[in-house]
Residue frames relative to the residue before (quaternion, step in Angstrom):
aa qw qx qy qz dx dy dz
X 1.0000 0.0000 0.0000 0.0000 0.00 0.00 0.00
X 0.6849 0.3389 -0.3695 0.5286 3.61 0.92 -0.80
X 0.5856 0.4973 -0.5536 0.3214 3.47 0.30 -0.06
X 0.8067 0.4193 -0.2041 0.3629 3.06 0.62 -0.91
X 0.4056 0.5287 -0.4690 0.5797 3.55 1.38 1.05
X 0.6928 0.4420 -0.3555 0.4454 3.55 0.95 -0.66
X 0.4991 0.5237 -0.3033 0.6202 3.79 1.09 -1.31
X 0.5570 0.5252 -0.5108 0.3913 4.21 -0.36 -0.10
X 0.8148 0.2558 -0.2711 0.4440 3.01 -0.35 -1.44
X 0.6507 0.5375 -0.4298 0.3210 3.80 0.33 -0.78
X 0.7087 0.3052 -0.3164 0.5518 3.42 0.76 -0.74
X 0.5923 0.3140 -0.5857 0.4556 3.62 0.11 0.55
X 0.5980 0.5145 -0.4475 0.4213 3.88 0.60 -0.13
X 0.4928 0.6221 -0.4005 0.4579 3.61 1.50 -0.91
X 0.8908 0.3523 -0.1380 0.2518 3.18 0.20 -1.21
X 0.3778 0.6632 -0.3361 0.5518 3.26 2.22 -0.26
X 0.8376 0.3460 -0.3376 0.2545 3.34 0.88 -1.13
X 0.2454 0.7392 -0.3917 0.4898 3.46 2.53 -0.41
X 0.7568 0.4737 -0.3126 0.3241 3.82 0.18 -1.38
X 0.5789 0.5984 -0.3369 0.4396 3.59 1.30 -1.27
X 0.5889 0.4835 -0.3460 0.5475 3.92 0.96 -1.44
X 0.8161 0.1347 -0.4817 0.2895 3.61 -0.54 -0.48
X 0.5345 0.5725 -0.5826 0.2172 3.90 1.03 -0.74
X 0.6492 0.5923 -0.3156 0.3580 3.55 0.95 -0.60
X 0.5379 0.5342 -0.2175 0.6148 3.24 1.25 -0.33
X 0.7618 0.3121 -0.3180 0.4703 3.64 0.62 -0.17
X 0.5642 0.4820 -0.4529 0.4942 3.62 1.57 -0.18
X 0.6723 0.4753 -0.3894 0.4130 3.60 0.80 -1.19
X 0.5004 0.4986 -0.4783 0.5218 4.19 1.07 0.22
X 0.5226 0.7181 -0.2999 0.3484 3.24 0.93 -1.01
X 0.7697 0.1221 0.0746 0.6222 3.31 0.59 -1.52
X 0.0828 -0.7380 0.6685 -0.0397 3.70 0.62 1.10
X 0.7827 0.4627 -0.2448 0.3366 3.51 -0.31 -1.59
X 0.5994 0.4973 -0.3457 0.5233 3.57 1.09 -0.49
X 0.6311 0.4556 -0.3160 0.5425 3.83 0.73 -1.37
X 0.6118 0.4900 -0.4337 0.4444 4.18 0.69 -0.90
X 0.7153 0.2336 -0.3902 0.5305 4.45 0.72 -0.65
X 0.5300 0.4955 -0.5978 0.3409 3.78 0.04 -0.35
X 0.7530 0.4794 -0.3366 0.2999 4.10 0.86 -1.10
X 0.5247 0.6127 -0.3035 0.5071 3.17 1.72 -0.85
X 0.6519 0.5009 -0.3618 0.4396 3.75 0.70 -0.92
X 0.7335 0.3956 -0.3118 0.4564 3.64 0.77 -1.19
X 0.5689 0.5739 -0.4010 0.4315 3.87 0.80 -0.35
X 0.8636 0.2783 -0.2635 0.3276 3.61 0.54 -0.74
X 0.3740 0.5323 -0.4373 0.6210 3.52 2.15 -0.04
X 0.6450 0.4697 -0.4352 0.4172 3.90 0.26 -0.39
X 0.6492 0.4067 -0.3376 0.5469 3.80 0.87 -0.96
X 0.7438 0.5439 -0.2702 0.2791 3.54 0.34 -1.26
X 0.5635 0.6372 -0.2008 0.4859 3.27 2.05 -0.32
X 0.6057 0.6341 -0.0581 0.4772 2.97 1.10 -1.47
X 0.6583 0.5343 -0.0909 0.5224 3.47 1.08 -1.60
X 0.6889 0.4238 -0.3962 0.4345 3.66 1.09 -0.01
X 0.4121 0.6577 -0.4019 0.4859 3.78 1.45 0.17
X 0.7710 0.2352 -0.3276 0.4929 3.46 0.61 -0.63
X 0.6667 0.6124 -0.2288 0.3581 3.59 1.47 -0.42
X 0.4777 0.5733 -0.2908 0.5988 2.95 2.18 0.39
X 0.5643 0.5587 -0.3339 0.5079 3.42 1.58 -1.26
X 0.6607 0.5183 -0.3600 0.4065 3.35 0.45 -1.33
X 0.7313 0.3360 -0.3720 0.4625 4.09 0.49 -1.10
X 0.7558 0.3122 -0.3390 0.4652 4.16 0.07 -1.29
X 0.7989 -0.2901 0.4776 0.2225 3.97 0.02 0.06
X 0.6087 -0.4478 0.5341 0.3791 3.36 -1.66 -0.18
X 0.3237 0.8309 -0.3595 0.2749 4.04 1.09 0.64
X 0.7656 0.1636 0.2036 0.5879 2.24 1.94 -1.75
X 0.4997 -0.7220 0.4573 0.1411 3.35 -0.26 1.93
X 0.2906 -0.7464 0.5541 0.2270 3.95 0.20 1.10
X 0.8132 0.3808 -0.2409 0.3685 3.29 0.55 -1.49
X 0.5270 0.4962 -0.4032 0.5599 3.80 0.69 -0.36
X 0.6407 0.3487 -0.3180 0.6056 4.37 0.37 -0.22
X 0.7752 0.3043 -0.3888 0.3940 3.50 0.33 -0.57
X 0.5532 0.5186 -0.3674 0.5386 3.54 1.44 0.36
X 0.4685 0.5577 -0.4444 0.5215 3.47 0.82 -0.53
X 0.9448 0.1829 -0.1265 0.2406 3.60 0.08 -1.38
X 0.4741 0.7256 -0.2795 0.4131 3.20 1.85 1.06
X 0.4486 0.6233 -0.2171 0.6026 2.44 2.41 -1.02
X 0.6425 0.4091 -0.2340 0.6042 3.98 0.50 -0.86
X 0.7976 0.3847 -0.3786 0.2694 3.03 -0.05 -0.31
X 0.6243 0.4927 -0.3140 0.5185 3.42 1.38 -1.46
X 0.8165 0.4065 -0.2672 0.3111 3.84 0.42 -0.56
X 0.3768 0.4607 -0.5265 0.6071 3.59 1.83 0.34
X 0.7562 0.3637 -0.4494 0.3064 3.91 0.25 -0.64
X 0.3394 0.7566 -0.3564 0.4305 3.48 1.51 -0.11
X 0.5869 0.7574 -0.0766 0.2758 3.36 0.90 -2.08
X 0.7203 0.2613 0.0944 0.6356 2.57 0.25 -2.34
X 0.5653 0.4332 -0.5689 0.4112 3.47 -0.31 -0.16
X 0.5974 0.5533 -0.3423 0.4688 3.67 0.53 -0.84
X 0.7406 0.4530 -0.2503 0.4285 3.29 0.41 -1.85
X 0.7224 0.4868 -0.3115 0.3795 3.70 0.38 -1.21
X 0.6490 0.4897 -0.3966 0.4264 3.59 0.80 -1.73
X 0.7565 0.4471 -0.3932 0.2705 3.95 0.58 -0.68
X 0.5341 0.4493 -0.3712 0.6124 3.89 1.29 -0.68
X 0.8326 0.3419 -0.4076 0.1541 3.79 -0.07 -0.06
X 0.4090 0.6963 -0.4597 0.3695 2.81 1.92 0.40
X 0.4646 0.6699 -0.3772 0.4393 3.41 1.05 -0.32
X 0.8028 0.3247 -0.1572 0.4747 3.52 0.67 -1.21
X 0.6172 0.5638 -0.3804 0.3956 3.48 1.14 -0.21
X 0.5834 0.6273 -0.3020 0.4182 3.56 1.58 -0.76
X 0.6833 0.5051 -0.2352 0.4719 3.17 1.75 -1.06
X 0.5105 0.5962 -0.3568 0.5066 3.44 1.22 0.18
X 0.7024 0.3786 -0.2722 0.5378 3.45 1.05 -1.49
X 0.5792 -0.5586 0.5264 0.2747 3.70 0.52 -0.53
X 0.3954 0.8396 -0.2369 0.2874 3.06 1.86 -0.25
X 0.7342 0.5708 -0.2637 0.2561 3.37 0.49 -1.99
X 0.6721 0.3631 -0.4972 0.4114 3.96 0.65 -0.68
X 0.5304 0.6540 -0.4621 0.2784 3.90 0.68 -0.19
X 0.6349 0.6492 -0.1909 0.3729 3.00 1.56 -1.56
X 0.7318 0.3136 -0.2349 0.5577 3.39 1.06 -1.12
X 0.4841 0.6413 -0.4755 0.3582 3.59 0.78 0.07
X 0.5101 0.7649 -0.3455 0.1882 3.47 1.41 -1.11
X 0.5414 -0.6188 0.4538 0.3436 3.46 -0.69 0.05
X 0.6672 0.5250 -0.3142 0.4248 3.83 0.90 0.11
X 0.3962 -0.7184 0.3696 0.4363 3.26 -0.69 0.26
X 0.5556 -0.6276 0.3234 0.4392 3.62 -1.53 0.49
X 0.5716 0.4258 -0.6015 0.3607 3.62 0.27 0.49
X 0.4359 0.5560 -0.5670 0.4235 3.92 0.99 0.23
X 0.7297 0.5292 -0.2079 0.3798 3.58 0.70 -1.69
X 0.7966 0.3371 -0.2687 0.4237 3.73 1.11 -0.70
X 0.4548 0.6152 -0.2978 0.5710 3.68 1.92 0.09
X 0.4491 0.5701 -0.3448 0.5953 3.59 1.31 -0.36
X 0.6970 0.4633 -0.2299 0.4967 3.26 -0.06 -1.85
X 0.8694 0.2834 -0.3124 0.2572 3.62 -0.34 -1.16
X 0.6315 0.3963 -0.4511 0.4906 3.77 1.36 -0.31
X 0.7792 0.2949 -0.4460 0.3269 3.68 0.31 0.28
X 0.4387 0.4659 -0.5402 0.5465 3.58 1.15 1.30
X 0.5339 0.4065 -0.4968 0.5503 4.10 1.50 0.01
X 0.7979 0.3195 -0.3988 0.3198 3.35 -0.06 -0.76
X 0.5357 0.6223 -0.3851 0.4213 3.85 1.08 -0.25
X 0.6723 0.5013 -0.2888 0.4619 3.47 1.06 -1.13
X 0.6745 0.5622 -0.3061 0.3677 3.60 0.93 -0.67
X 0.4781 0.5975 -0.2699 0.5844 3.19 1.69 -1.06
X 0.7902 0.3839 -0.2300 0.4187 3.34 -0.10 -1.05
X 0.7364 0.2867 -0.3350 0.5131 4.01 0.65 -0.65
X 0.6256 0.5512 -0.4271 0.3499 3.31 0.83 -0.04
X 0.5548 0.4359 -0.3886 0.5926 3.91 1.49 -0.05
X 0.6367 0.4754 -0.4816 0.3697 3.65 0.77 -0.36
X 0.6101 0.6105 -0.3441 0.3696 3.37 1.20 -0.85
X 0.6155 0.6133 -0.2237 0.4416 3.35 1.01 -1.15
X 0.6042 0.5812 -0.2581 0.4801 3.61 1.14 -0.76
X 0.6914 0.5794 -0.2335 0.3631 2.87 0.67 -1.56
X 0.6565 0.6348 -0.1173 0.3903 2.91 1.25 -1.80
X 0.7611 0.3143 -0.3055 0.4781 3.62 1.37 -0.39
X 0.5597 0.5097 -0.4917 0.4303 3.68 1.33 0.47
X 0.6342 0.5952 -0.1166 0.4795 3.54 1.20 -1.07
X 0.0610 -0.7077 0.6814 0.1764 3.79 -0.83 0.64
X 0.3647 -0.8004 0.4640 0.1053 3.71 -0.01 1.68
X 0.2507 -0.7829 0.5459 0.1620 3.75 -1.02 0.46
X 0.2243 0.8363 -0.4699 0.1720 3.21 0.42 1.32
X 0.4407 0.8337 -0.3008 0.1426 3.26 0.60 0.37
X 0.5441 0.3951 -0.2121 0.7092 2.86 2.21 0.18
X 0.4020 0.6179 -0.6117 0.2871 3.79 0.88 -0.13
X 0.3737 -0.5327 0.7272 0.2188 2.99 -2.30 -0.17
X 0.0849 -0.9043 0.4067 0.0982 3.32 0.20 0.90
X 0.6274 0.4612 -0.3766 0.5018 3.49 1.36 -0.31
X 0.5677 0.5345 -0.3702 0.5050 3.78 0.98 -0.31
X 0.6553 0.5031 -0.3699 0.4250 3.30 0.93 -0.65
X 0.7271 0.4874 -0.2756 0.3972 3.68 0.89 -1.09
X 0.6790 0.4886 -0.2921 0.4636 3.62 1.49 -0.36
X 0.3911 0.6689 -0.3465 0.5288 3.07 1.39 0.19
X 0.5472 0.7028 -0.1378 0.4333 3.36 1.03 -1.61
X 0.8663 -0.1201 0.0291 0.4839 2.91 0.08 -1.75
X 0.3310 0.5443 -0.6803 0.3624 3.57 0.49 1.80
X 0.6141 0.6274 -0.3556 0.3206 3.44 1.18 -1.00
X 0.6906 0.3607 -0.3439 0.5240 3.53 1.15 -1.18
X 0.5237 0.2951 -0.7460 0.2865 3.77 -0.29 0.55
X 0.4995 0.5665 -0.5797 0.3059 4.08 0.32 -0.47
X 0.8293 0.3787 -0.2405 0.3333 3.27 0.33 -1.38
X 0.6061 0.3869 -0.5941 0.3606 3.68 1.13 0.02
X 0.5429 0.5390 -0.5906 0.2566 3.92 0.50 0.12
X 0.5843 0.6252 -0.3238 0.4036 3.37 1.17 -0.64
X 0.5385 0.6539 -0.2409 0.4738 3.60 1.48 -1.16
X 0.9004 0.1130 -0.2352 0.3482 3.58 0.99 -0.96
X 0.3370 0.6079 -0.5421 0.4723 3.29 1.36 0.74
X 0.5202 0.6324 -0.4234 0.3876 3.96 1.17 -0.46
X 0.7120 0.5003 -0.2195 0.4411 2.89 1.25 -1.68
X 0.5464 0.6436 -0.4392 0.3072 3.45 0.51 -0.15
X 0.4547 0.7503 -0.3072 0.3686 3.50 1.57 -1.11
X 0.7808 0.1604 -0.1436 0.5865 3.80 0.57 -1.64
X 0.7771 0.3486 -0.4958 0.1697 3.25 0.27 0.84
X 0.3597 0.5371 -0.5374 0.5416 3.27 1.64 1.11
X 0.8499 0.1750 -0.1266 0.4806 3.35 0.19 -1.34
X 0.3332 -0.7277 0.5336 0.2732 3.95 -0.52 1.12
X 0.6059 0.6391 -0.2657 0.3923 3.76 0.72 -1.37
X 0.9066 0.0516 0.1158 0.4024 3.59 0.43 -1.62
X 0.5134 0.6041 -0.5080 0.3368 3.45 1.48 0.09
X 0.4860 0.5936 -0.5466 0.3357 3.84 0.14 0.46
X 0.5423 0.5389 -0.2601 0.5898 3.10 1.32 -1.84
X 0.7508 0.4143 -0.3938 0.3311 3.96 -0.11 -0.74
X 0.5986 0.5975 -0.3175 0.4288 3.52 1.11 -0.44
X 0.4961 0.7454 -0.1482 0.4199 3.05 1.65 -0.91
X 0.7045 0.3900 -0.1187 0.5809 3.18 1.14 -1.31
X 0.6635 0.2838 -0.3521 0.5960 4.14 0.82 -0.21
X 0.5501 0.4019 -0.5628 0.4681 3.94 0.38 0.07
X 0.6288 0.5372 -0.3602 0.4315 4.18 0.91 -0.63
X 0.6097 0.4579 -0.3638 0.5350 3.45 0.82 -1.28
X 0.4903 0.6825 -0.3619 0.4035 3.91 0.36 -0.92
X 0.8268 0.4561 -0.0810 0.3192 2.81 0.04 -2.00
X 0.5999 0.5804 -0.1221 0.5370 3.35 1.71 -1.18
X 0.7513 0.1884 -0.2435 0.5837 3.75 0.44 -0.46
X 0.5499 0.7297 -0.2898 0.2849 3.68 0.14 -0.21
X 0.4165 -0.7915 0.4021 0.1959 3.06 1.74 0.23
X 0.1618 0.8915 -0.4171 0.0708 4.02 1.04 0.76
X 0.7069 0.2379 0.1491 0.6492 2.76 1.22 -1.89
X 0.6747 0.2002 -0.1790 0.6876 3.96 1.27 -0.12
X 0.4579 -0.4926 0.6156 0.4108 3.02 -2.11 0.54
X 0.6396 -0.4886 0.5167 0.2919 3.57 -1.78 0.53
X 0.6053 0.4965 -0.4647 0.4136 3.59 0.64 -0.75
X 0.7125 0.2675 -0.4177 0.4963 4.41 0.29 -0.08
X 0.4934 0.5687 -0.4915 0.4377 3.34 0.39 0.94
X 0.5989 -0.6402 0.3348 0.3455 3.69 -1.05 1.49
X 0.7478 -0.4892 0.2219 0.3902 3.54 -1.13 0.72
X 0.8190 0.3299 -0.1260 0.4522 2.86 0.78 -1.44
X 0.3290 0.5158 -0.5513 0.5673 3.60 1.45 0.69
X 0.6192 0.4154 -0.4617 0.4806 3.81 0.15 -0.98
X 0.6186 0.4716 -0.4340 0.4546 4.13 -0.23 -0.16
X 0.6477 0.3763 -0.2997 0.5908 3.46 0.47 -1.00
X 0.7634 0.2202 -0.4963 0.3497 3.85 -0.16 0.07
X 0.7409 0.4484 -0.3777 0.3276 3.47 0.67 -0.46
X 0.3952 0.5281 -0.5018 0.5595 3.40 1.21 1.78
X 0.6107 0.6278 -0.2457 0.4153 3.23 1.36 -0.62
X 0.1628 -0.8096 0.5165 0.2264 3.69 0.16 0.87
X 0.6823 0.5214 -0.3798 0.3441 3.77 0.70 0.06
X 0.2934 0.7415 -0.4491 0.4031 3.24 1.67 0.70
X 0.8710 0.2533 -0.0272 0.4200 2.64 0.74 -1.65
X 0.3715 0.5422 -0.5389 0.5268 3.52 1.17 0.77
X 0.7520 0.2566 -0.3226 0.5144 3.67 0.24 -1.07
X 0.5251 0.3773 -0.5778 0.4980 4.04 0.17 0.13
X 0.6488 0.4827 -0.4419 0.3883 3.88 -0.17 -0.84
X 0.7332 0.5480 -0.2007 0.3490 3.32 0.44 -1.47
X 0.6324 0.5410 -0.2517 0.4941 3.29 1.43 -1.19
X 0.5372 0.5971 -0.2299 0.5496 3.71 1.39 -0.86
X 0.8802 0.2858 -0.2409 0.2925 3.44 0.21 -0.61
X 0.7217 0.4049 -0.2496 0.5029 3.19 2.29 -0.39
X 0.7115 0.3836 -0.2868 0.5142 3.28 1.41 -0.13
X 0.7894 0.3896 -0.1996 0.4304 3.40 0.96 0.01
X 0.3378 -0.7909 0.3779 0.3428 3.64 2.20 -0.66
X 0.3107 0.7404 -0.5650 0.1899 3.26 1.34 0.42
X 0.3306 -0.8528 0.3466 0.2080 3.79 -0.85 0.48
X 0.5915 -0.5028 0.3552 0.5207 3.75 -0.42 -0.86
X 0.6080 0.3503 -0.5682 0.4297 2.86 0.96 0.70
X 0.4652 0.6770 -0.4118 0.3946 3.48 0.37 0.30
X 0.7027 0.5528 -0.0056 0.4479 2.84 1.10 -1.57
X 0.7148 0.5316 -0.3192 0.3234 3.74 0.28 -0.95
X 0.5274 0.4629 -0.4882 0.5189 3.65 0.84 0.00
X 0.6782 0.4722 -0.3039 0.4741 4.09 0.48 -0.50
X 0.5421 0.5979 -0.4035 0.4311 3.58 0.83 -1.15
X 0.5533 0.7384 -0.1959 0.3320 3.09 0.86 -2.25
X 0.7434 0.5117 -0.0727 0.4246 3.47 0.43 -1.96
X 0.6950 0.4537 -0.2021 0.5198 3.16 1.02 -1.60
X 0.2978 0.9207 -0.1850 0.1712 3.69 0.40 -0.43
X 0.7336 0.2499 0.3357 0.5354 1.39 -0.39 -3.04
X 0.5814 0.6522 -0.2556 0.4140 3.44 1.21 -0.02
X 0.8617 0.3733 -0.1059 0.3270 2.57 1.33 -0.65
X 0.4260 0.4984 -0.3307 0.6788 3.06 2.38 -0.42
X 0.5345 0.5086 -0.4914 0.4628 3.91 0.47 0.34
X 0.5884 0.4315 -0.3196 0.6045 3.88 0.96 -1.23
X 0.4650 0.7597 -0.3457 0.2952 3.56 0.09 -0.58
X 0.6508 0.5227 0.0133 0.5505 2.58 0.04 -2.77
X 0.8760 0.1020 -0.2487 0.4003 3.64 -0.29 -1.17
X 0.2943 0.4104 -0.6409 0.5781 4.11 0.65 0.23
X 0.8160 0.2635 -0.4381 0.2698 3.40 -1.31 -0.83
X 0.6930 0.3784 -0.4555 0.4113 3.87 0.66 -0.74
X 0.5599 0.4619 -0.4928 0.4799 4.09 0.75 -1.49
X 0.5990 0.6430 -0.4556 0.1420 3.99 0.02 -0.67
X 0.6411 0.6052 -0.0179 0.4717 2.84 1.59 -1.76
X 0.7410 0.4611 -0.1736 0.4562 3.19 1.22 -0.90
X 0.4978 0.4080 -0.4682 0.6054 3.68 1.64 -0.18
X 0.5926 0.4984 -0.5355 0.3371 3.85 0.52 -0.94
X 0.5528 0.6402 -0.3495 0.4029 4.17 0.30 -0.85
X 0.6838 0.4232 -0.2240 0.5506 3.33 1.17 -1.94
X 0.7992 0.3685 -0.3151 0.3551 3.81 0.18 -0.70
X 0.5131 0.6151 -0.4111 0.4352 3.23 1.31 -0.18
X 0.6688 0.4737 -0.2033 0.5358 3.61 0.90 -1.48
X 0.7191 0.4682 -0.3087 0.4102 3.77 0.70 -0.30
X 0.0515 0.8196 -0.4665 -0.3285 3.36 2.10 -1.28
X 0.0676 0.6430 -0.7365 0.1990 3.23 -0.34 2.03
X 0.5761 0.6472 -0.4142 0.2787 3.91 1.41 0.05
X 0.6382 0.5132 -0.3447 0.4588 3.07 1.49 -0.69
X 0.4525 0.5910 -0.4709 0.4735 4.24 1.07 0.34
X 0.4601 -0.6683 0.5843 0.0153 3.07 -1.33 1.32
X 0.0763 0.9072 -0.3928 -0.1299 4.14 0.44 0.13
C-alpha cells in the first residue's frame, strides 16, 4: 500500500511530463513553415561555414589541409546548432504560450514546474537531434568528410552530456519572455550571441582576450565542442574523457536544479506583478 502511494504521484508526473513533449510537438506542427526557414537558415550558415576550409585552401596553398579545417568548422558548427536549438526551443516556449494565450493554463496545471520544464527540455533533445542529424546528412553530401579515425561513440556522449548543461541554460533563457513580454526573446538573443562568441565555435579559445578566456571556461559548450573535436578529429576516447564528462554532468544537473528553482521564482514575480495576463 505504501508503495503504491509513492509509485502514484510519479507516474502521474511521468505522464504530465509525456503530455508537455507532445503539446510541444503540436505547436512546433503548428508553426511548420516557420520550423521549415529556421532549417533552411541553419543548413546554409552550416555549408557557408564549412566552405571557408577549402576557401582558405584555395587562398594559403598546400599549407593548409582544406579538408581537416573544413572539419574543424563543421564539428563547431553542427553542435552550436545542436546547442541552441536546445537553448532557443526551451525560452520560446514561454513566448509561444504567450501568443497562444496559453501560459496562465500551463502554470495552473496540476504538476509541478520541474515536470513542465523536463517535458520542454527532452522534446527540444530529441528535436535537436532530429534536426542536426539532417543537417549533418546534408552536409555530408557536399563535403567528402574525414572520418576515419573518429571516435564516434565518444563523440555522441559528449553530445548528449553537453545538452543537459545547456537545458539549464535553456531555462534561465526562458525566464527572459516571461518577465519582459515585448523583448525577452530579443534578450535571449543576446546570451545565445555572447555564448556563441566565447565558446571557441569556429576558433580555438586560446586567441581570444584573457578575460574572454574566463568567460568561456563557464561556458559548457566549450567543452562539448573541444571534447567533440578530440574525439572526431583526433580519436580521443572515453577513456580520456570520463573525468570531464563526470564534471560536465554534474554541471549540469546543478544548472538545472537552479534554472528550475530562479524559474519558479520569476513565475511568483510575474504572477504578483500580472505580466501573465500580456500577450507579447
Amino acid at each position: 500500500m505504501r508503495a503504491e502511494l509513492f509509485t502514484r504521484p510519479v507516474r502521474r508526473e511521468l505522464v504530465a511530463t509525456w503530455g508537455f513533449v507532445a503539446r510541444n510537438l503540436h505547436l512546433t506542427k503548428r508553426y511548420w513553415g516557420w520550423e521549415l526557414v529556421w532549417f533552411a537558415y541553419s543548413l546554409t550558415s552550416s555549408l557557408a561555414v564549412a566552405y571557408i576550409g577549402l576557401g582558405t585552401e584555395r587562398l594559403a596553398g598546400a599549407a593548409v589541409d582544406g579538408r581537416a579545417l573544413t572539419l574543424y568548422l563543421l564539428v563547431g558548427t553542427l553542435v552550436w546548432a545542436y546547442l541552441s536549438q536546445i537553448f532557443y526551443v526551451i525560452s520560446e516556449m514561454v513566448a509561444w504560450e504567450r501568443w497562444e494565450g496559453t501560459i496562465e493554463y500551463t502554470f495552473m496545471a496540476p504538476s509541478l514546474r520541474l515536470t513542465q520544464l523536463v517535458g520542454t527540455s527532452l522534446f527540444a533533445v530529441i528535436y535537436g537531434i532530429i534536426r542536426t542529424l539532417l543537417i549533418l546528412a546534408a552536409a555530408a553530401a557536399f563535403f567528402d568528410l574525414p572520418l576515419a579515425g573518429a571516435d564516434l561513440p565518444a563523440a555522441g556522449l559528449w553530445l548528449l552530456v553537453g545538452s543537459v548543461s545547456f537545458v539549464g541554460f535553456g531555462i534561465l533563457a526562458g525566464i527572459m519572455p516571461l518577465l519582459f513580454p515585448e523583448r525577452g526573446v530579443q534578450m535571449t538573443n543576446v546570451l545565445a550571441a555572447l555564448l556563441l562568441l566565447v565558446s571557441g565555435v569556429y576558433y580555438p579559445v586560446e586567441v581570444l582576450p584573457a578575460w574572454m578566456q574566463a568567460l568561456a571556461r563557464g561556458s559548457p559548450a566549450t567543452y562539448v565542442i573541444q571534447g567533440l573535436r578530440g574525439a572526431i578529429l583526433e580519436g580521443v576516447g572515453l577513456e580520456s574523457a570520463a573525468r570531464p564528462l563526470v564534471y560536465l554532468a554534474l554541471g549540469g544537473v546543478g544548472m538545472i536544479l537552479f534554472g528550475t528553482w530562479a524559474f519558479s521564482r520569476a513565475e511568483r514575480y510575474a504572477k504578483r506583478t500580472g505580466r501573465l495576463k500580456r500577450s507579447g
